[in-house]
C-alpha positions as CSV (number, residue, x, y, z in Angstrom):
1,X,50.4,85.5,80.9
2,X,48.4,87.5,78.0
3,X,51.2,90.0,78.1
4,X,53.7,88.0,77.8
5,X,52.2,86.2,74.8
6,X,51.2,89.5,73.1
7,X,55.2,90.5,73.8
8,X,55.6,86.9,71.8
9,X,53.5,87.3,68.9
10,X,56.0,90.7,68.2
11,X,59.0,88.5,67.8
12,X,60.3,87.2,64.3
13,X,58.7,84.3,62.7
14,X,61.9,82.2,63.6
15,X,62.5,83.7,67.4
16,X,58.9,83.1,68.4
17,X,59.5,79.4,67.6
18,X,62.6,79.0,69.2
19,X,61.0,80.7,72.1
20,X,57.8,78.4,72.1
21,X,59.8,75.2,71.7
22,X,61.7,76.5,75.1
23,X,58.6,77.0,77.0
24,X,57.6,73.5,76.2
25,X,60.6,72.8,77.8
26,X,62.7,71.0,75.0
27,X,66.5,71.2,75.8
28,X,68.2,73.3,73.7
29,X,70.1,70.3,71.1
30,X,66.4,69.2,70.6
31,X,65.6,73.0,69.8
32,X,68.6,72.8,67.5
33,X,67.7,69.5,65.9
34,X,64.2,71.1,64.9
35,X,65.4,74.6,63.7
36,X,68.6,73.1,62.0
37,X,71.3,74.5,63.8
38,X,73.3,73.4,67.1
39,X,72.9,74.0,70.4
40,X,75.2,77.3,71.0
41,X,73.7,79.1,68.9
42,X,70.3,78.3,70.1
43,X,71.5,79.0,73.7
44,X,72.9,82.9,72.3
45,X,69.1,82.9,70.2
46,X,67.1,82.4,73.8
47,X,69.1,85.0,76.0
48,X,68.4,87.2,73.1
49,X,64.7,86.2,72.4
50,X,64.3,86.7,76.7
51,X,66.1,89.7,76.3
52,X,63.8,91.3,73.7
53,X,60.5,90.3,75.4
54,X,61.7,91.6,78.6
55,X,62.3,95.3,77.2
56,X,59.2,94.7,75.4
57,X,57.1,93.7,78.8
58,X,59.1,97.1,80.4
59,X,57.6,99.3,77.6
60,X,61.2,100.1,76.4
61,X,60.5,98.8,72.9
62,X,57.0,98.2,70.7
């Protein structure tokens, strides 16, 4: 868990909310509603964001 929030605290002001606000599990139009944006691009934002962290948690990326 401490890696993963370490991998977190790396991200982008923006992506680390978006990805905080997902692990609280809100759906992705309340996400949307909060940031100011819709849904689809919230959904592209996350598989991005879990994209990121992953090559981050693999060492691929500081």
């Amino acid at each position: 868990m401490e890696q993963l929030f370490q991998a977190i605290r790396k991200l982008s002001e923006v992506d680390r909310g978006i990805i905080l606000l997902y692990l609280e599990e809100k759906t992705y139009q309340e996400i949307a509603d909060i940031m100011g944006t819709n849904p689809n691009h919230i959904g592209v934002k996350i598989k991005r964001i879990k994209e990121r962290l992953k090559k981050l948690l693999d060492g691929k990326i500081n």
